[in-house]
C-alpha positions as CSV (number, residue, x, y, z in Angstrom):
1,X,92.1,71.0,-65.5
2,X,90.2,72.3,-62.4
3,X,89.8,68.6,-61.5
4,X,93.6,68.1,-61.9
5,X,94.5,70.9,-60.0
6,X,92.0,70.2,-56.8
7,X,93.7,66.6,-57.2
8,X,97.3,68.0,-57.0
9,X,96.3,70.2,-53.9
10,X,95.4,67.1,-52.3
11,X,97.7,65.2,-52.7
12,X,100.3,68.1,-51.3
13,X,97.8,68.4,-48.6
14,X,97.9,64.4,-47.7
15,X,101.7,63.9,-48.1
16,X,102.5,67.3,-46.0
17,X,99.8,66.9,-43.4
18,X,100.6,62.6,-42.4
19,X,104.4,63.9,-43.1
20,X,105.2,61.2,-45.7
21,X,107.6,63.6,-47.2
22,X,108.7,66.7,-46.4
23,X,107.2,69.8,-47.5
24,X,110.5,70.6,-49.6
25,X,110.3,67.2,-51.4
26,X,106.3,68.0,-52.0
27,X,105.9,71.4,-53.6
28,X,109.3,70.1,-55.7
29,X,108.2,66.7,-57.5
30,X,104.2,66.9,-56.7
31,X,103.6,69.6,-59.3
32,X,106.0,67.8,-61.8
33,X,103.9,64.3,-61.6
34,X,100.8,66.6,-62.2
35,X,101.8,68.6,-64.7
36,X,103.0,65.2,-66.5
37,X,99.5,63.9,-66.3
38,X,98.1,66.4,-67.5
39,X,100.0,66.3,-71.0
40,X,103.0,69.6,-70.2
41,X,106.4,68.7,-70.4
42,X,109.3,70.8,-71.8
43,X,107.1,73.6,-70.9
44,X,107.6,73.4,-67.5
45,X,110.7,74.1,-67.1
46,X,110.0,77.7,-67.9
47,X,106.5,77.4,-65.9
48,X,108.9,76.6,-62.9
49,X,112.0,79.0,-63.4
50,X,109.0,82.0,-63.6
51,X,107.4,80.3,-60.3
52,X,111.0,80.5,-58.9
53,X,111.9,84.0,-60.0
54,X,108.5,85.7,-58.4
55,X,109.3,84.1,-55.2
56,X,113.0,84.5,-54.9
57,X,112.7,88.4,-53.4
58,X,111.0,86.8,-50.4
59,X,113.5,84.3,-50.4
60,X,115.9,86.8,-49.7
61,X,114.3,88.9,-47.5
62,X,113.9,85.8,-45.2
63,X,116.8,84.4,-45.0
64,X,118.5,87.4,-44.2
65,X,115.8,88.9,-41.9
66,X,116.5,85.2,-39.6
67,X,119.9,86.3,-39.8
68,X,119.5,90.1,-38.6
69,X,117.5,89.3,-36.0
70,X,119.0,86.3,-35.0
71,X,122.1,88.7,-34.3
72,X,120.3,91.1,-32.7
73,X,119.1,88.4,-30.0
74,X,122.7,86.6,-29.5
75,X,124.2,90.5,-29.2
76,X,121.1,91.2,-26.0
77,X,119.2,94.0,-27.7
78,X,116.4,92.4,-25.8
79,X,117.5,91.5,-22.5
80,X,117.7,95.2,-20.8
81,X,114.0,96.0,-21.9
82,X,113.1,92.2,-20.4
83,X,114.6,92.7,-17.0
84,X,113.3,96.3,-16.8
85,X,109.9,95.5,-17.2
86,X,110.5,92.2,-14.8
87,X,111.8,94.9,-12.0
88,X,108.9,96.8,-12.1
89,X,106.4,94.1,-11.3
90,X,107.7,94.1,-8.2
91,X,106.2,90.6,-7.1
92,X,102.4,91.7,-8.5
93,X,101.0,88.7,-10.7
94,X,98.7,91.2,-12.4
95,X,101.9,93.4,-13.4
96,X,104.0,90.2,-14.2
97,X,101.4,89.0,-16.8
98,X,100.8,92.3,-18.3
99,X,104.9,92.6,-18.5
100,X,105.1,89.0,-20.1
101,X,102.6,90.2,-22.6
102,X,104.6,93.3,-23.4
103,X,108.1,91.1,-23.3
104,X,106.8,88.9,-26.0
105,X,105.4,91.4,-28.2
106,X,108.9,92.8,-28.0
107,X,111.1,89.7,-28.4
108,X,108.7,88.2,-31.5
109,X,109.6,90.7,-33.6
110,X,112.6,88.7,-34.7
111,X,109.6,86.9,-37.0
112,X,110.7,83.5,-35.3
113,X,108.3,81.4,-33.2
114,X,110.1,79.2,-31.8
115,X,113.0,81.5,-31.0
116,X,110.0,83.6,-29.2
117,X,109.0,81.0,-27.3
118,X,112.3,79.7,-26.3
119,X,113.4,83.4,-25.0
120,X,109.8,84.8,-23.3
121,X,110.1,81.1,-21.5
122,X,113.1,80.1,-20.5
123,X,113.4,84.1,-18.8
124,X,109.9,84.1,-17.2
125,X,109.5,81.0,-16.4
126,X,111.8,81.5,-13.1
127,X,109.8,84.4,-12.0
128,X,106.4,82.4,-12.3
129,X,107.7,79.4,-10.7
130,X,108.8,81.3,-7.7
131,X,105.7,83.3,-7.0
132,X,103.5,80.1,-7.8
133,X,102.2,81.3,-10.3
134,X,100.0,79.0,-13.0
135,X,102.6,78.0,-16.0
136,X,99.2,78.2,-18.5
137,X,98.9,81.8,-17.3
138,X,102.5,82.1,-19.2
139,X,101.9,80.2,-21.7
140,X,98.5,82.0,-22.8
141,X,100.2,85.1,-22.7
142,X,102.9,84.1,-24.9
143,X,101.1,82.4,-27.5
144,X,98.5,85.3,-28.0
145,X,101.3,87.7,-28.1
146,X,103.6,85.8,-30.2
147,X,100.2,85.4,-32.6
148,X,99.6,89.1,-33.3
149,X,103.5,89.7,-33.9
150,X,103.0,86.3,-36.8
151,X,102.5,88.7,-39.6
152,X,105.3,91.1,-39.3
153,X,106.6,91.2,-42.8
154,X,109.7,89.1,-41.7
155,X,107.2,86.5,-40.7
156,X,106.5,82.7,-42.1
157,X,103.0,83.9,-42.8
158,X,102.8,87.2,-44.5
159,X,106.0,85.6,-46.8
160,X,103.9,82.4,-47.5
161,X,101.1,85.3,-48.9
162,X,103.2,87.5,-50.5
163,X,104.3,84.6,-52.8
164,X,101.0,82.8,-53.2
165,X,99.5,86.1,-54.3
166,X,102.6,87.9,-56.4
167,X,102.8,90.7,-53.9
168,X,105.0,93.2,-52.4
169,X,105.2,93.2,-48.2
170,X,104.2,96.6,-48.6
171,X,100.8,95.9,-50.4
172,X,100.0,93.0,-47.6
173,X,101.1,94.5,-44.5
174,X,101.2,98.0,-44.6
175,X,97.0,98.3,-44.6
176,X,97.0,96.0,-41.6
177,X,99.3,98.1,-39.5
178,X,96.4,100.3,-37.7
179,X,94.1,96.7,-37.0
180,X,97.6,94.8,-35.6
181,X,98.4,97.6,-33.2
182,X,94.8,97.2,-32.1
183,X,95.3,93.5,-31.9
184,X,98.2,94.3,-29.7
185,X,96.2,96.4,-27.4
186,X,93.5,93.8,-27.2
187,X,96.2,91.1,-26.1
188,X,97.7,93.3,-23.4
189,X,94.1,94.0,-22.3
190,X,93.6,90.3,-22.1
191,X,96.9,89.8,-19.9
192,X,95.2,92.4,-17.5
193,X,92.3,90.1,-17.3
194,X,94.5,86.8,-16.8
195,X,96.8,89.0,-14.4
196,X,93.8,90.2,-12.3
197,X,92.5,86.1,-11.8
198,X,96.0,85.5,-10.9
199,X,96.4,88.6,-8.3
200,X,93.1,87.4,-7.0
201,X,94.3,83.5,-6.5
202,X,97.5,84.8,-5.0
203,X,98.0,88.4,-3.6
204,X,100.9,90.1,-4.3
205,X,103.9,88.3,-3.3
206,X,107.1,89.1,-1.1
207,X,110.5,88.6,-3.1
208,X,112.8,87.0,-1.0
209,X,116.3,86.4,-2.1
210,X,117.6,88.1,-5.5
211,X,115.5,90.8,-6.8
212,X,113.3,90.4,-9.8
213,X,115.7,92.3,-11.7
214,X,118.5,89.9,-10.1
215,X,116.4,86.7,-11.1
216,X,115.5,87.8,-14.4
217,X,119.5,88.8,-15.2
218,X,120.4,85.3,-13.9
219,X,118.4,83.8,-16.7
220,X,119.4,85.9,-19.3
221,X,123.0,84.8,-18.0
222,X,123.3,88.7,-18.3
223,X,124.7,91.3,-15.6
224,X,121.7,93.4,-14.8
225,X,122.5,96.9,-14.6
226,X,125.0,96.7,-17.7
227,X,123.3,97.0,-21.2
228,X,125.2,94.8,-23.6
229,X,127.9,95.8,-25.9
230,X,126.8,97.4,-28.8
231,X,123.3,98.2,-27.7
232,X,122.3,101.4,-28.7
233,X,124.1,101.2,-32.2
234,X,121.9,98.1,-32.6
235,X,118.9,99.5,-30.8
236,X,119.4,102.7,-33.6
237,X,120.3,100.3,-36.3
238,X,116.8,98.4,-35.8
239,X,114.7,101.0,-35.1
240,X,115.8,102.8,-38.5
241,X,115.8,99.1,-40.2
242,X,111.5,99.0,-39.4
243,X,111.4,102.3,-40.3
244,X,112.1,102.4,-43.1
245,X,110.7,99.3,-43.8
246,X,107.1,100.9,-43.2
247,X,108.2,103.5,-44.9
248,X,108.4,101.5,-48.2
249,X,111.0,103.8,-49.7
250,X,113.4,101.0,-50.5
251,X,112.6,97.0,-51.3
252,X,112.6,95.0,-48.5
253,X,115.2,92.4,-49.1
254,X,117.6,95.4,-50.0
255,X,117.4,96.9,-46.3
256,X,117.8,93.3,-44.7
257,X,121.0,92.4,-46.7
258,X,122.8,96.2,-45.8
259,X,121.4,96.2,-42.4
260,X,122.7,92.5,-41.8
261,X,125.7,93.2,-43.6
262,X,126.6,96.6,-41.4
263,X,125.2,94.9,-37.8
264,X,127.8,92.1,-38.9
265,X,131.1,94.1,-39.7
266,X,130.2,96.5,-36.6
267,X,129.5,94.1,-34.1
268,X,131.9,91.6,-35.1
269,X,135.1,93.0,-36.9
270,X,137.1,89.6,-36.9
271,X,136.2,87.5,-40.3
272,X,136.3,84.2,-38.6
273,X,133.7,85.9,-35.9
274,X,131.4,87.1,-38.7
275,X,131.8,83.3,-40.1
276,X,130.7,81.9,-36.7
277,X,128.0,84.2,-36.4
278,X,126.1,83.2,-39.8
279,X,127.0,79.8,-38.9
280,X,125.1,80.0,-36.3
281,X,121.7,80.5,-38.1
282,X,122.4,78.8,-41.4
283,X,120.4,75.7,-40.3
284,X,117.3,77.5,-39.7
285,X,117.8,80.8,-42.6
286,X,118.6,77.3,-45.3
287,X,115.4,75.3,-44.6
288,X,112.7,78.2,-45.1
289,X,114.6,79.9,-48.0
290,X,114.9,76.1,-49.8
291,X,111.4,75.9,-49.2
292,X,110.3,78.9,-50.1
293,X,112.0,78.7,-53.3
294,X,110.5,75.2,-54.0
295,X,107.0,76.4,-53.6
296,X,108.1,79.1,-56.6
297,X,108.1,75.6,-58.5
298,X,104.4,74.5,-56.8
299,X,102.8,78.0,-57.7
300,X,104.8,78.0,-61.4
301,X,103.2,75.5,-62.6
302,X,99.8,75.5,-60.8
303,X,99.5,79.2,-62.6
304,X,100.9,78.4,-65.6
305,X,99.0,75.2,-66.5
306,X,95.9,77.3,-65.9
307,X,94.8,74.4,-63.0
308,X,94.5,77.8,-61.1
309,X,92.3,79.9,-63.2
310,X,89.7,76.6,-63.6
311,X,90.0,75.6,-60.0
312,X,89.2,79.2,-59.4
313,X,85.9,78.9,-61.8
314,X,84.8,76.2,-60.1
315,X,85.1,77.5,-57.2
316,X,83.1,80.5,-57.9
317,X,80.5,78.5,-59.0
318,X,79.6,77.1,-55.7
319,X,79.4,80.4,-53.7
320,X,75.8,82.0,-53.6
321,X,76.1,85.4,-55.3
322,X,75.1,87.0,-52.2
323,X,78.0,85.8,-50.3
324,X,80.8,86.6,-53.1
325,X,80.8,90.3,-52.1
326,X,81.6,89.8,-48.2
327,X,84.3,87.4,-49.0
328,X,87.1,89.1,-47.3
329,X,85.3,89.1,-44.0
330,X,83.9,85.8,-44.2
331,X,87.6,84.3,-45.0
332,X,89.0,86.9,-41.7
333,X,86.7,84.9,-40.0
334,X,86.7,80.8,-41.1
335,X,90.7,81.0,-41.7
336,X,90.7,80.3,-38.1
337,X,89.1,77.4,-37.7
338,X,90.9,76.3,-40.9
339,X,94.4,76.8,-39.7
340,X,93.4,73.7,-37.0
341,X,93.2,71.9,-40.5
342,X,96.0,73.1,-42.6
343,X,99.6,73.5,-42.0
344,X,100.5,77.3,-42.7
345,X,102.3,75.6,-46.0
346,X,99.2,74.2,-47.2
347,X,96.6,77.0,-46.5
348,X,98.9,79.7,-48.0
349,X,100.3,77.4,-51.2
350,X,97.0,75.3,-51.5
351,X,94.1,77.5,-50.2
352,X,94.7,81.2,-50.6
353,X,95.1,81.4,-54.2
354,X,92.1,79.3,-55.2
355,X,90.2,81.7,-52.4
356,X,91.7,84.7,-53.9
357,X,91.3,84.0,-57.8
358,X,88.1,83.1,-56.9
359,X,87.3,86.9,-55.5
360,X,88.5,88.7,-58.2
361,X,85.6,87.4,-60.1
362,X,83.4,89.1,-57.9
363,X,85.7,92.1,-58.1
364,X,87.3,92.1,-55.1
365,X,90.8,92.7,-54.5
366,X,92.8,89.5,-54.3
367,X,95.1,91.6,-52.0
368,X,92.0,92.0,-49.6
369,X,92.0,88.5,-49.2
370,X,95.6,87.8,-48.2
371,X,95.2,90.8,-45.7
372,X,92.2,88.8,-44.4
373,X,93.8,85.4,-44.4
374,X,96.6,87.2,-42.1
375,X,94.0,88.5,-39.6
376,X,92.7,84.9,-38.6
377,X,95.2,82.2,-39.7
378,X,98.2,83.9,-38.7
379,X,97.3,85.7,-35.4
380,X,94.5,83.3,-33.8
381,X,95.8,80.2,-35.5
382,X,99.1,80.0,-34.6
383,X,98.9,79.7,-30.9
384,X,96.1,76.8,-31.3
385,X,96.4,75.1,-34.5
386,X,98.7,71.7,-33.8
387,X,99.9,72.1,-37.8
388,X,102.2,74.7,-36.0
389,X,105.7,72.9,-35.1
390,X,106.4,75.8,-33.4
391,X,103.6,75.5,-30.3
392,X,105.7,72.1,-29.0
393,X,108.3,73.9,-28.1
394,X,105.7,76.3,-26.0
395,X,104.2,73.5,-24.5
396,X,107.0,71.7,-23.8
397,X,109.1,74.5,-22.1
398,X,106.1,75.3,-20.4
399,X,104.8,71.5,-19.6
400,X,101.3,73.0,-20.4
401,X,99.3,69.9,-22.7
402,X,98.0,71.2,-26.0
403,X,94.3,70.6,-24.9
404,X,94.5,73.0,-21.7
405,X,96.0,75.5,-23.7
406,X,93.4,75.7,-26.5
407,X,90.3,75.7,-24.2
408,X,92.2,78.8,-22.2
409,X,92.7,81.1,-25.1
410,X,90.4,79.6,-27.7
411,X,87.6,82.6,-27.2
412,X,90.8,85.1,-26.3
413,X,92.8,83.8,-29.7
414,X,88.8,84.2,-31.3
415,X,88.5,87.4,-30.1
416,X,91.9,88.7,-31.5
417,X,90.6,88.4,-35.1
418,X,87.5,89.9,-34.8
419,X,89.1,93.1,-33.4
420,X,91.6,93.2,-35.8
421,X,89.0,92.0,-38.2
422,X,86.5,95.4,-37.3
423,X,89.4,97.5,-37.4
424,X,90.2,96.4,-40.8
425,X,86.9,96.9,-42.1
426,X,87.2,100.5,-40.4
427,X,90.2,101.8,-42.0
428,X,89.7,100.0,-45.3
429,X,92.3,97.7,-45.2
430,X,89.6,94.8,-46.8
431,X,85.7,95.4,-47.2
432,X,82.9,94.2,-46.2
């Protein structure tokens, strides 16, 4: 069975990672063929419908955490904070790269990378150009940024964990809260570092024409000095929404669906607006929730077949027994490296759970594991791994080449984990 199961992990690995099907099509029909072979057949049917049940919480909370925040972009909660923190650079490179690091850490909380990128480029991209500033400078930023802010519950990665591993948001995210905000703090600290180089290369330049404010409103297509309709009922709305998310009084995909649902009938009254509205992020809230539910069948039937329990043996077997204990901080630190391997789909579904079964036979906390996972996959491999879809659209608004952009954060991006990584072994949120 352990054989079988490493065998169907490959297989999903090889037909995700050359993209001879899609990763939908994969954790639907690969786990079938497998389960075939290795003599289960009616029984699978409830194997999957279990795998499916567990995973269709996060399901929910997904899709309609794309759609809350996808409002909250297309209504300009953002675009006041943006252009403030734009006007009071003031022409300083040093303040302009410690803004854009700010900006992004902002903006990505809508959980989406790409929309991240899209809307911390396409605004400061104007401002760099026109002071000459280095486009890599921006697009370091961003990616380091937009890396820390990856494993906000509402995120692709801590929602891959929280169904490879059976758990709640709150059990995955809420002991990583302290070492992210020091994450954060390290990648603004970094922006001070680029910003000074930059400074140094250019002085502080003259604005001539519109003002930054001006030039900043004029790519947000927005008027400056007037805050969007709706703002502070959906500034309140959110702020309350993360609250009491952190909180943990209430289940997660319960707050998204009333706090979608009220943001939709408040800002939009008109039915047919409220239509258009969803419309407008169907596409993208359909895709992950499909394939979120789909790897319910992957993990249904790689559990209950056992595959999981033997792979996890076997596993054990091979790690010294002096290593099995500091497992949690040895995966904070190799799930980097790993994520330039695997796609997020294939490290979450294929190599978290054998990693994590694997640990509780040394008694450690399975949860520990996921929380470690998050620390270097998530935040340093996102910006540099090209498994990521996401970075393309980076480099392309940016016209930065992959290459460059790896060798000028690679030690930042490193460094991120290992401070959140410390911090995490200081307040206990995994041990070493």
């Amino acid at each position: 069975m352990a054989i079988l199961g490493f065998l169907m992990i490959a297989t999903f690995l090889y037909l995700v990672m050359t993209k001879k099907v899609s990763v939908l099509i994969a954790f639907a029909l690969v786990p079938i063929v497998f389960g075939l072979i290795g003599g289960f057949r009616l029984e699978m049917g409830e194997m999957m419908l279990e795998g499916v049940q567990k995973v269709t919480p996060t399901g929910i909370m997904i899709g309609f955490s794309i759609l809350y925040f996808g409002l909250m972009i297309d209504r300009g909660l953002f675009d006041p904070m943006i252009a403030k923190l734009i006007q009071l650079t003031k022409g300083d490179p040093l303040k302009i790269v410690m803004a854009t690091a700010v900006i992004t850490l902002i903006v990505a909380l809508d959980g989406d990378g790409s929309a991240t990128f899209m809307i911390t480029i396409t605004a400061l991209l104007p401002i760099y150009k026109k002071l000459g500033m280095n486009p890599l400078i921006l697009a370091s930023t961003v990616a380091l940024g937009a890396g820390v802010m990856n494993i906000i519950p509402w995120g692709g990665p801590l929602a891959r964990a929280m169904v490879s591993l059976d758990a709640s948001s709150s059990q995955l995210f809420n002991p990583i809260i302290i070492p992210m905000l020091s994450g954060m703090i390290w990648v603004v600290f970094v922006s001070y570092v680029l910003g000074k180089k930059e400074r140094k290369r250019l002085g502080i330049v003259q604005w001539s024409g519109r003002s930054a404010a001006e030039e900043t409103a004029a790519s947000l297509e927005a008027p400056s000095a007037v805050l969007p309709k709706m703002f502070w009922f959906n500034f309140i709305l959110t702020a309350v929404l993360v609250t009491v998310l952190i909180m943990d009084i209430m289940p997660v995909p319960v707050l998204f669906i009333l706090a979608f649902a009220l943001a939709l009938i408040v800002n939009f009254p008109d039915v047919k607006k409220q239509n258009e509205q969803i419309a407008t992020h169907a596409k993208s809230m359909v895709m992950v929730c499909f394939t979120i539910f789909a790897a319910g069948i992957f993990t249904g039937v790689l559990s209950g077949t056992k595959m999981l329990d033997s792979m996890a043996v076997s596993f054990v077997s091979l790690i010294p027994e002096w290593m099995g204990p500091h497992l949690p901080a040895l995966i904070a630190v190799i799930s980097m490296p790993l994520s330039l391997v695997f796609s997020p789909d294939a490290f979450y579904y294929g190599v978290l759970p054998i990693v994590s079964k694997s640990a509780a036979s040394f008694g450690i906390d399975p949860l520990e594991i996921g929380r470690a996972a998050l620390l270097g996959n998530a935040t340093t491999g996102f910006p540099l791994s090209p498994m990521n879809p996401s970075i393309f659209v980076l480099l392309g608004l940016c016209k930065v080449e992959l290459g460059d952009l790896q060798k000028s954060i690679f030690l930042w991006a490193f460094g991120t984990t290992i401070v959140m990584t410390v911090v995490a072994l200081l307040t206990g949120a995994i041990s070493l």
